[in-house]
C-alpha positions in Angstrom: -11.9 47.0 -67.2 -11.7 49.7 -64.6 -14.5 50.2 -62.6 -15.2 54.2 -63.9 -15.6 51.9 -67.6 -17.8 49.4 -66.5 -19.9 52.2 -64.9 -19.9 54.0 -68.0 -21.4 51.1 -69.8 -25.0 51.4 -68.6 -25.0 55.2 -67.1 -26.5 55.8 -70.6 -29.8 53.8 -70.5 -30.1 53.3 -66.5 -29.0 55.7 -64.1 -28.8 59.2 -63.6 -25.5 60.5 -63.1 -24.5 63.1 -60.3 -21.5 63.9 -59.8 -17.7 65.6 -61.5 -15.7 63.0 -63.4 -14.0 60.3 -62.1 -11.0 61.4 -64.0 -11.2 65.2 -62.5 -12.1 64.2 -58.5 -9.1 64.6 -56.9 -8.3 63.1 -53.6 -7.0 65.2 -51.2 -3.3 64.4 -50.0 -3.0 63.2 -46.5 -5.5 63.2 -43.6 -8.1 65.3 -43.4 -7.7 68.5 -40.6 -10.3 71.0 -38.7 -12.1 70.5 -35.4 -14.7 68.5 -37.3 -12.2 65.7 -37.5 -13.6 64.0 -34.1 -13.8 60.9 -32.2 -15.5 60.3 -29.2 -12.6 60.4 -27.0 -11.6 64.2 -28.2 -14.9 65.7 -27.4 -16.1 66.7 -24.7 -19.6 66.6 -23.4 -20.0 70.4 -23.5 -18.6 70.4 -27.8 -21.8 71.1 -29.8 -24.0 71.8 -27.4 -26.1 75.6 -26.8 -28.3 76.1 -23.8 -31.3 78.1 -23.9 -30.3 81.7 -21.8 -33.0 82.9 -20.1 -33.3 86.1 -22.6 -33.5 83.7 -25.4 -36.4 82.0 -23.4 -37.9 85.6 -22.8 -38.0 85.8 -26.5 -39.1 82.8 -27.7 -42.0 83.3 -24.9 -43.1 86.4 -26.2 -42.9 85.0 -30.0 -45.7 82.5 -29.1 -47.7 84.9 -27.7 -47.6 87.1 -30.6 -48.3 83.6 -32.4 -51.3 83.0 -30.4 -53.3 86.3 -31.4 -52.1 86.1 -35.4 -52.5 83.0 -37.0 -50.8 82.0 -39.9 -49.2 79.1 -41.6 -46.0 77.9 -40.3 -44.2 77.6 -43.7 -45.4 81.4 -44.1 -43.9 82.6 -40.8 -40.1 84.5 -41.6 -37.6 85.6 -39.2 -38.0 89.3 -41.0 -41.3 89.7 -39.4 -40.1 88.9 -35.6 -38.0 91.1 -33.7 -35.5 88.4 -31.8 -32.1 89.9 -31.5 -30.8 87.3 -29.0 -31.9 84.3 -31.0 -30.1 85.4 -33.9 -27.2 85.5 -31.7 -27.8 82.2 -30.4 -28.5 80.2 -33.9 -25.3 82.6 -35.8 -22.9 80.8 -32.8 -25.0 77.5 -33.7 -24.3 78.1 -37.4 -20.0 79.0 -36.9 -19.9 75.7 -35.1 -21.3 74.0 -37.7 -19.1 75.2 -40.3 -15.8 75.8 -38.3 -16.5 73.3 -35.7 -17.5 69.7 -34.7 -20.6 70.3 -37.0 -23.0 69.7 -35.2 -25.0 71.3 -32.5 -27.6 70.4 -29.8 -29.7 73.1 -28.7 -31.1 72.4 -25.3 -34.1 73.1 -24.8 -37.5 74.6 -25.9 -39.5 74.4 -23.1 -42.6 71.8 -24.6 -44.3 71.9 -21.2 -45.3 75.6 -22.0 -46.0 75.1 -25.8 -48.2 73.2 -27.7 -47.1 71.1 -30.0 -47.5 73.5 -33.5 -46.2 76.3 -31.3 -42.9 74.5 -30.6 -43.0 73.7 -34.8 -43.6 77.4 -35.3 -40.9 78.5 -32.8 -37.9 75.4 -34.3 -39.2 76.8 -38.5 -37.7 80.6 -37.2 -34.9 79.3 -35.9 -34.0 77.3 -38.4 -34.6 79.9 -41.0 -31.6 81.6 -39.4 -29.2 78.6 -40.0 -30.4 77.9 -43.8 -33.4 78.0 -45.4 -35.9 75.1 -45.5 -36.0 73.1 -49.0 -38.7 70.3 -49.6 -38.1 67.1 -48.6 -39.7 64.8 -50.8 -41.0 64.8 -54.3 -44.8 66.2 -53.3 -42.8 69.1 -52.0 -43.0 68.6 -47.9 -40.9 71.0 -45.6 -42.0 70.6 -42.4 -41.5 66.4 -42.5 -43.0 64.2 -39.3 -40.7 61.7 -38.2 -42.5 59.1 -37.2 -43.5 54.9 -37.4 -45.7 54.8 -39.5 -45.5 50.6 -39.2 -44.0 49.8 -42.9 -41.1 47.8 -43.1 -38.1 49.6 -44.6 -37.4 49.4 -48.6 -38.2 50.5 -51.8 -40.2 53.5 -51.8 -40.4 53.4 -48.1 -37.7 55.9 -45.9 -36.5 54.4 -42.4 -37.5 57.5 -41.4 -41.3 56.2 -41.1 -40.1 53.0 -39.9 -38.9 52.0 -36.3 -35.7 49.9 -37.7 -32.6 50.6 -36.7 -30.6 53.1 -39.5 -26.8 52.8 -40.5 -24.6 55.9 -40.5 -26.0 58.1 -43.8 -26.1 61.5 -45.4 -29.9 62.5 -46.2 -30.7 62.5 -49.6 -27.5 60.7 -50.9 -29.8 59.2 -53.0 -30.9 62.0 -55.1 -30.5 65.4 -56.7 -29.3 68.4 -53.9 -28.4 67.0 -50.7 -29.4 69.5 -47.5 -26.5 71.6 -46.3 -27.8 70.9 -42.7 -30.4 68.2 -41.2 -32.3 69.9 -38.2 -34.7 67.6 -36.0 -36.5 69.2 -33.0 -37.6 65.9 -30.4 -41.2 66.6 -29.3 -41.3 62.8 -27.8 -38.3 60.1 -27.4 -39.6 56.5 -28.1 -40.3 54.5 -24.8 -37.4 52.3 -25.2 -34.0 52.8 -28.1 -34.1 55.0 -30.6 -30.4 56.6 -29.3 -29.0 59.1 -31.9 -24.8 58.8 -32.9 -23.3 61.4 -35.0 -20.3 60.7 -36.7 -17.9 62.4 -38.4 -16.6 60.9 -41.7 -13.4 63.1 -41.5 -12.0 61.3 -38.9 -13.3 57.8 -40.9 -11.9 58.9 -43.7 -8.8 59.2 -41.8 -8.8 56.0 -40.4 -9.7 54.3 -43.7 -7.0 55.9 -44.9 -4.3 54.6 -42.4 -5.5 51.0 -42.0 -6.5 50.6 -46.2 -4.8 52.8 -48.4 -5.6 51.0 -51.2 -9.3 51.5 -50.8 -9.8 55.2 -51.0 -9.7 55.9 -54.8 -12.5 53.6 -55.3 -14.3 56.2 -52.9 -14.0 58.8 -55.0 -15.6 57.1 -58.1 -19.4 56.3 -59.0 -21.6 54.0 -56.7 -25.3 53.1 -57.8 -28.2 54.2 -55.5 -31.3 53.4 -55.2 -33.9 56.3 -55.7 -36.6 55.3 -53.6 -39.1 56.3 -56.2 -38.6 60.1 -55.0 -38.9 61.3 -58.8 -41.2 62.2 -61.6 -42.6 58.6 -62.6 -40.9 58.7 -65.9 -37.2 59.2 -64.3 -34.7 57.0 -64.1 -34.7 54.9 -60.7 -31.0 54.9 -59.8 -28.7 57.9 -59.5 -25.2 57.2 -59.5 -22.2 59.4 -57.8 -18.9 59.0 -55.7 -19.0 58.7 -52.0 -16.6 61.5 -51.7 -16.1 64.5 -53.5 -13.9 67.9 -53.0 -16.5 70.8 -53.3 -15.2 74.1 -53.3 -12.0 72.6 -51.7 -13.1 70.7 -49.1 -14.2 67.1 -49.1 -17.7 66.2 -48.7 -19.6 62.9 -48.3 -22.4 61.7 -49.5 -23.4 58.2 -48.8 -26.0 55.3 -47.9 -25.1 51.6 -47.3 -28.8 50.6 -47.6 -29.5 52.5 -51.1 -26.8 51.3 -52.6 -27.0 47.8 -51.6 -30.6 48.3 -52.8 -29.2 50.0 -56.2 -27.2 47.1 -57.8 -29.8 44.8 -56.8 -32.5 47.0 -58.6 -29.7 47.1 -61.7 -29.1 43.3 -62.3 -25.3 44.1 -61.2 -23.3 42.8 -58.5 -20.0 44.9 -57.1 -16.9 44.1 -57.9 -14.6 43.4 -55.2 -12.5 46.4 -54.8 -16.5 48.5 -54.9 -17.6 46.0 -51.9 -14.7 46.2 -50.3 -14.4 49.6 -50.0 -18.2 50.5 -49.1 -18.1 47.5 -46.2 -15.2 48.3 -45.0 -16.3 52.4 -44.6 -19.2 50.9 -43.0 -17.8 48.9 -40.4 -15.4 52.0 -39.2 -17.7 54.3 -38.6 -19.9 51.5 -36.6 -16.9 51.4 -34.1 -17.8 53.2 -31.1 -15.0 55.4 -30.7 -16.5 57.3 -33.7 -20.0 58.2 -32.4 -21.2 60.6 -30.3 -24.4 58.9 -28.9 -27.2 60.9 -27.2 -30.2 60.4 -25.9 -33.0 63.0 -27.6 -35.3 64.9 -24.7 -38.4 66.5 -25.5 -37.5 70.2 -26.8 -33.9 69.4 -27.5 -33.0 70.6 -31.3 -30.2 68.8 -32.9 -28.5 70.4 -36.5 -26.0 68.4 -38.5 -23.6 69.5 -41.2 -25.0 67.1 -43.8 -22.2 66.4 -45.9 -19.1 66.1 -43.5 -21.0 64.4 -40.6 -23.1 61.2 -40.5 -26.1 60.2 -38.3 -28.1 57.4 -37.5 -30.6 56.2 -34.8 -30.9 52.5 -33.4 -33.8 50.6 -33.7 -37.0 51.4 -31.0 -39.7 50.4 -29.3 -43.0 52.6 -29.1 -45.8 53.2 -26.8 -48.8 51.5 -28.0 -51.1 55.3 -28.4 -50.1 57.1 -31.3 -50.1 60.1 -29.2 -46.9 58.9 -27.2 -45.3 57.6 -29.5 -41.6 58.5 -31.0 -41.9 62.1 -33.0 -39.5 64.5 -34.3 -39.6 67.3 -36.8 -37.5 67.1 -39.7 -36.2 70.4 -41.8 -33.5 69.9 -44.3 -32.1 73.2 -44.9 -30.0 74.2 -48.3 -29.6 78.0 -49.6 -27.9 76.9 -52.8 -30.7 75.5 -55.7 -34.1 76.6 -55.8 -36.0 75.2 -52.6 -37.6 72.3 -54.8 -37.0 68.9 -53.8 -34.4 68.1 -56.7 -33.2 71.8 -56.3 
């Protein structure tokens, strides 16, 4: 039995299915092309990266003053209400990178030692806006999301995100309905020891996959089972189930979690075949060579944007500083224009 019909046998009563047909995902022929397809050794330091010019500064500067004498929410604040002409520019270069180049982008830097903390949140929610447009991030409908360790160990139910464990190479939200376009973080403190961020791009994985085990890529392209992490209405199903790699709109995108889906054939009673293990281990262990990653070191103020579906990221494992008010904590915006701005879209 092929591995598409012994899906198909409990999809029914146990797991949500998203995604096209097995039998209508085509794989695209040969490797796949565009400046995104990076390694570490064809990028140079300067690829991605978008310093702060001193009119953008100018700008920004004067937006928090205007903050500072009209208060309002930050999810209320719009780009239409602000007049900043050279941070458009700035984020519509940020934004052509991401979709014709390495796809990603490090903006460097807001300057934290002049803002508090809610003012740099207010400043990185406009500029975002100008790349996509926030989407909630959980089920209870969170935009602006606190990355932080919250002391939980990682599983069911609990995100690494609120843990300090180290995190394989993922897309966010592969485990559920509408996956962000783009994954911004702004860094208002690094952790006092780990905690680097990689970025990796699954083109040039693929790529490889594809030239050292052939054989393995059509299993790629059918269903995996993920675990939902009990982001759903409590009468949903608990596992989702969808390829790793699709062609959307004719390109191919990714969307993919070692841990989840680990985590959903446990949660199913159901182990992988071999050809399904093989194939997700052996993904796993490319993109965990180092020639793959581009590994950085987040500073206060830096603001780092990922294409969500063609790159990858991860951070290592960290310690923290014992007061909670030095320890490790970035903003998280997922940003999606497609779907309504709900959680499942």
């Amino acid at each position: 039995m092929s591995t598409a019909d012994q899906f198909a046998a409990h999809v029914d009563a146990q797991v949500l299915w998203d995604g096209p047909s097995p039998a209508t995902n085509s794989i695209p022929e040969g490797e796949l092309h565009g400046d995104i397809a990076w390694t570490r050794n064809t990028l140079k330091d300067s690829d991605g990266v978008i310093k702060l010019g001193d009119e953008v500064v100018a700008e920004l500067d004067s937006l928090v003053a205007d903050l500072r004498v009209n208060s309002l929410p930050i999810e209320a604040l719009c780009t239409a209400d602000f007049h900043l002409p050279h941070s458009r520019t700035m984020m519509a270069q940020a934004k052509k990178i991401l979709e014709e180049g390495v796809g990603f982008v490090i903006i460097d830097k807001l300057p934290m030692e002049r803002y508090s903390v809610d003012e740099a949140r207010s400043v990185y929610w406009l500029l975002s806006q100008m790349v996509g447009r926030p989407v909630a991030q959980n089920w209870q409908g969170k935009l602006l999301y606190d990355v932080r360790d919250l002391g939980k160990p990682p599983g069911n139910g609990v995100r690494p995100d609120i843990t300090n464990a180290e995190q394989n190479f993922h897309t966010d939200n592969s485990y559920n309905l509408c996956p962000p376009e783009y994954v911004s973080l702004l860094c208002v403190r690094p952790a006092k020891e780990g905690g680097v961020s990689s970025i990796v791009s699954f083109y040039s994985v693929f790529n490889a996959l594809r030239q050292r085990h052939p054989q393995l890529i059509s299993r790629l392209f059918q269903p995996y089972v993920f675990d939902r992490q009990r982001e759903h209405a409590p009468e949903d199903l608990k596992l989702i189930a969808h390829p790793l790699v699709q062609v959307d709109k004719s390109r191919a995108v990714f969307r993919l979690s070692h841990r989840h889906v680990v985590t959903g054939y446990q949660m199913l009673g159901r182990e992988m075949d071999d050809e399904s293990a093989s194939a997700l281990e052996t993904l796993e262990s490319i993109m965990r060579e180092p020639i793959f990653a581009r590994e950085f070191f987040f500073e206060p103020g830096q603001i780092q944007i990922v294409d969500n579906k063609r790159c990858g990221h991860r951070r290592s494992g960290f310690v923290d500083h014992d007061e909670f008010e030095r320890k490790r904590h970035l903003v998280r915006l997922w940003l999606r224009d497609e779907g309504r701005r709900f959680y499942n879209g």
